[in-house]
C-alpha positions as CSV (number, residue, x, y, z in Angstrom):
1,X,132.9,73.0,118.6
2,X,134.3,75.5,121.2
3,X,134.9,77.9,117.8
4,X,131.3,77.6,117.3
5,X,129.8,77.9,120.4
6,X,132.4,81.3,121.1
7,X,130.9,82.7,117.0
8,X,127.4,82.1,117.8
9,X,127.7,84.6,121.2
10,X,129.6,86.8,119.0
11,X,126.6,87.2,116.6
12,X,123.9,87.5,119.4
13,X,125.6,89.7,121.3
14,X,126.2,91.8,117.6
15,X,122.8,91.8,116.9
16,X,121.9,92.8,120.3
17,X,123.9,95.5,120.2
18,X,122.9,96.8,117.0
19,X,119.5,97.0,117.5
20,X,119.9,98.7,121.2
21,X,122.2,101.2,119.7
22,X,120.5,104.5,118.2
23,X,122.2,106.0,115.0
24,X,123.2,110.0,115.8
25,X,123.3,110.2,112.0
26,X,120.2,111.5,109.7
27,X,117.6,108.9,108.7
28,X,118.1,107.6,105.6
29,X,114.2,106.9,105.1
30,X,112.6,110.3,106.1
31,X,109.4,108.3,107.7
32,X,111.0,105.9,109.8
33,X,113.9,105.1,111.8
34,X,117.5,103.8,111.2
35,X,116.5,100.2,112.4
36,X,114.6,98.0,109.6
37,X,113.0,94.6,110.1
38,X,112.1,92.3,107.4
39,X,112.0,89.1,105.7
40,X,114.6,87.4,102.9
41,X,113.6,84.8,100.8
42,X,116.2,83.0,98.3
43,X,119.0,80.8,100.2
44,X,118.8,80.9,103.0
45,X,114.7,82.2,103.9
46,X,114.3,84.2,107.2
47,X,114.7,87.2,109.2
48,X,116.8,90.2,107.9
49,X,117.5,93.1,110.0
50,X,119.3,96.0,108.9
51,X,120.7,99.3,111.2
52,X,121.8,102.1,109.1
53,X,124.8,104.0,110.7
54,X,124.3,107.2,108.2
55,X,123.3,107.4,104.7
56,X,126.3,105.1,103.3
57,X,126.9,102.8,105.6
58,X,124.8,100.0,107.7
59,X,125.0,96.7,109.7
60,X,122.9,93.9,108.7
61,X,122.2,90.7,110.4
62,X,120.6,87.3,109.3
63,X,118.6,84.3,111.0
64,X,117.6,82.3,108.5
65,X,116.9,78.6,107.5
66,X,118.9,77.1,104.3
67,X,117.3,74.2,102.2
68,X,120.3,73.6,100.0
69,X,122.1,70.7,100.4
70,X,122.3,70.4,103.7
71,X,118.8,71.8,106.0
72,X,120.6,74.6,108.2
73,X,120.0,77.2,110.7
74,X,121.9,80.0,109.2
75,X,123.4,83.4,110.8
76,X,124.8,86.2,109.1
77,X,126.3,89.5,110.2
78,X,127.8,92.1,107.2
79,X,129.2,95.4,107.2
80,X,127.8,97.5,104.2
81,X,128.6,100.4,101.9
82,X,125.9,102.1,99.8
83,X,126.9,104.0,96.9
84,X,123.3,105.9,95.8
85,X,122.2,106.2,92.2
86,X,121.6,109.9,91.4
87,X,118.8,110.1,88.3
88,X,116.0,108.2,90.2
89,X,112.6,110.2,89.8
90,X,110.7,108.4,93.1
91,X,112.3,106.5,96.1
92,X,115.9,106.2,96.3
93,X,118.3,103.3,94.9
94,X,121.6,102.1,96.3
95,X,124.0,99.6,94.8
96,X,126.0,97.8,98.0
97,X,128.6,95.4,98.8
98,X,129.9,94.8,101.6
99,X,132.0,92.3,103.5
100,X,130.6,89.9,106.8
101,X,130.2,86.9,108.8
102,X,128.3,83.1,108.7
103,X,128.0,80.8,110.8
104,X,125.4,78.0,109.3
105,X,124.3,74.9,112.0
106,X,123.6,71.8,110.1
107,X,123.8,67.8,110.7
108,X,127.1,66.1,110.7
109,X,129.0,69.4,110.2
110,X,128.5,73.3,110.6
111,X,130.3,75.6,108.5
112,X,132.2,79.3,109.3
113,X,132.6,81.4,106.3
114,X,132.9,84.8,105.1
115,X,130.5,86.6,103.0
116,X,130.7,89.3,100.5
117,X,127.7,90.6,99.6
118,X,126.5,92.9,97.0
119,X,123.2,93.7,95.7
120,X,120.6,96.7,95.3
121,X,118.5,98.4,98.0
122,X,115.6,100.8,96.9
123,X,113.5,102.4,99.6
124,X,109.9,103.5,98.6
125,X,108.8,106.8,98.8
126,X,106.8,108.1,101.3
127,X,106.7,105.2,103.6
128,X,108.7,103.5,105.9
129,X,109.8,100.2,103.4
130,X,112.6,99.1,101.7
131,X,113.3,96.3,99.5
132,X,116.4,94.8,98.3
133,X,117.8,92.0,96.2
134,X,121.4,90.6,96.8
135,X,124.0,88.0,95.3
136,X,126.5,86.9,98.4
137,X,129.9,84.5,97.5
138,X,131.0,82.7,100.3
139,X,134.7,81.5,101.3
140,X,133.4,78.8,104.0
141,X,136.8,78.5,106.1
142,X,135.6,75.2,108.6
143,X,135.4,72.7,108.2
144,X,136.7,72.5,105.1
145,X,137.5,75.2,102.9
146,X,135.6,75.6,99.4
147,X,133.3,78.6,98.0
148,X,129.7,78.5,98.5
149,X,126.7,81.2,97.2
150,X,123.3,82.9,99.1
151,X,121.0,84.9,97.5
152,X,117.8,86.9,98.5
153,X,115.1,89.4,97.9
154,X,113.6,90.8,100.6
155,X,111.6,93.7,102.4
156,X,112.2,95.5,105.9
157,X,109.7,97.9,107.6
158,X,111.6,101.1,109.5
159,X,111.0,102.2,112.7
């Protein structure tokens, strides 16, 4: 439980810190800012907030709510790589992947895994959106250890 308690400050003071931290790097969306906050809906459904460090790499961070088997409060931090697609005629498309963090709270036990997600990211033209669709396999570590899957679309406004 101690394990738990000492993960969960770790992601609050990660997300803290990424969204207090300004990016010296150009904007990846020319409208807004480095700092995008959205929803997810898939497995888990919640809040997804992603801070670009320059145009190929970016934190992202997860409060969410599972409804598979087992109802859970569900965290998630990930370190990503972009890797842009070059004949797109509006917008702009990245395939990521990445490699991260969860933490997911549920009744008798809570799990601690790692993540490796991957998905796609297109951000609209001439606004301040992005959208993005992702596939994440999970080694859970505690309290047993077993794979596990999330999966998402979702939309964050920039600013």
């Amino acid at each position: 439980m101690k394990l738990i308690k000492l993960l969960s400050l770790l992601f609050v003071i990660t997300g803290f810190t990424l969204l207090s931290h300004p990016s010296a790097y150009a904007q990846v969306n020319g409208n807004g800012g480095n700092v995008g906050i959205g929803a997810m809906l898939g497995e888990p459904t919640g809040i997804s907030v992603k801070v670009w460090n320059n145009s190929n790499n970016a934190f992202d961070v997860g409060v969410a709510w599972s409804i598979g088997d087992n109802d859970a409060l569900h965290l998630h931090a990930d370190y990503l790589l972009h890797k842009w697609f070059s004949d797109i005629d509006q917008g702009a498309l990245a395939f990521y992947y990445g490699i991260g963090g969860r933490l997911a709270f549920s009744d008798p036990e809570s799990e601690i895994g790692v993540r490796v997600p991957f998905g796609l990211n297109y951000i609209i033209p001439d606004s301040q959106i992005d959208l993005f669709v992702e596939a994440v396999p999970i080694l859970n570590l505690a309290p047993d250890t077993d794979f596990d899957g999330n999966g998402a679309v979702g939309i964050r406004y920039y600013f």
